[in-house]
C-alpha positions in Angstrom: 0.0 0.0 0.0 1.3 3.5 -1.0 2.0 6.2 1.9 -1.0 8.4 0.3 -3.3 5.2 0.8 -1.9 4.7 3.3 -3.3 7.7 4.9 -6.7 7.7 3.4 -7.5 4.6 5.2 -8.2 5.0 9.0 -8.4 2.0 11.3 -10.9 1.4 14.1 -7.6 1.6 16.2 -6.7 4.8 15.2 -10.5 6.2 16.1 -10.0 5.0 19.6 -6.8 6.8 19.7 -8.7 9.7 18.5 -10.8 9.4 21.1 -8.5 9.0 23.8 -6.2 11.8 22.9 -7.0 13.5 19.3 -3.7 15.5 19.7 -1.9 12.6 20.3 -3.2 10.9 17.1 -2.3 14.1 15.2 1.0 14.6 16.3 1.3 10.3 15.2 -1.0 10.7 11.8 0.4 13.8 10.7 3.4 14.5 11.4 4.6 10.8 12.3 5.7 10.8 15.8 5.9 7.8 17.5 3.9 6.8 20.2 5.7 6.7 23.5 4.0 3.8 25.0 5.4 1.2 21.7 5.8 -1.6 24.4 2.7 -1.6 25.9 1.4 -1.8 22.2 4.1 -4.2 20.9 2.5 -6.5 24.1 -1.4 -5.5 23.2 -0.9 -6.6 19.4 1.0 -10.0 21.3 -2.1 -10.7 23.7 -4.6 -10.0 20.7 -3.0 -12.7 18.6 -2.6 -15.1 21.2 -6.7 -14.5 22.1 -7.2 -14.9 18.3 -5.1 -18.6 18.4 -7.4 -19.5 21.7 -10.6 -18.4 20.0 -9.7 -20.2 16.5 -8.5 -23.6 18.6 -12.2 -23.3 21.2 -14.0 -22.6 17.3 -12.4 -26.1 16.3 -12.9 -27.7 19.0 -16.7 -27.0 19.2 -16.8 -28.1 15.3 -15.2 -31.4 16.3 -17.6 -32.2 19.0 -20.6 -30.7 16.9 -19.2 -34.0 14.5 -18.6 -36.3 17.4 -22.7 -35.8 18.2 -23.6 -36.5 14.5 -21.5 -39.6 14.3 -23.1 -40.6 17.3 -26.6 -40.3 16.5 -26.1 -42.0 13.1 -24.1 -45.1 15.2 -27.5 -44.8 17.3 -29.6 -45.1 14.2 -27.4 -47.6 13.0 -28.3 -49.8 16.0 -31.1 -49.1 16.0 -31.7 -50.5 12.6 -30.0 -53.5 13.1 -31.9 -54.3 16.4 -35.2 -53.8 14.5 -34.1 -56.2 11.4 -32.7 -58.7 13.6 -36.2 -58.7 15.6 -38.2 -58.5 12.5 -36.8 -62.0 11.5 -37.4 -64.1 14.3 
């Protein structure tokens, strides 16, 4: 992306900042300070993917169990049928 797209495109991030301090974001967006707190953001942007691996993993996790019911009710039918045609022929 090119420094003047770049700086047409404004990030939910950047509105909070904006919020929180709208010189502050100025003095960053404009004329390109940086921010004196880059650790505590270097260890945000670190818990944020670290959530983002937890929530994928929990996602996956419900998928596989959502299969593990499935594969158990068609086992159930399974037996099911096979105890009804067994019966059915005696």
């Amino acid at each position: 992306m090119t420094e003047t797209r770049r700086s047409e495109v404004l990030r939910a991030s950047e509105i909070g900042n904006y919020v929180y301090c709208a010189r502050g974001w100025w003095l960053s967006r404009a004329l390109g300070y940086p921010s004196a707190h880059k650790d505590k953001m270097i260890l945000g942007e670190e818990e944020h993917r670290s959530h983002g691996r937890a929530v994928v993993f929990y996602h996956r996790l419900e998928r596989l169990g959502y299969l593990m019911i499935a594969l158990g009710v068609l086992v159930g039918l399974l037996a099911l049928s096979w105890w009804l045609a067994t019966s059915l022929l005696r």
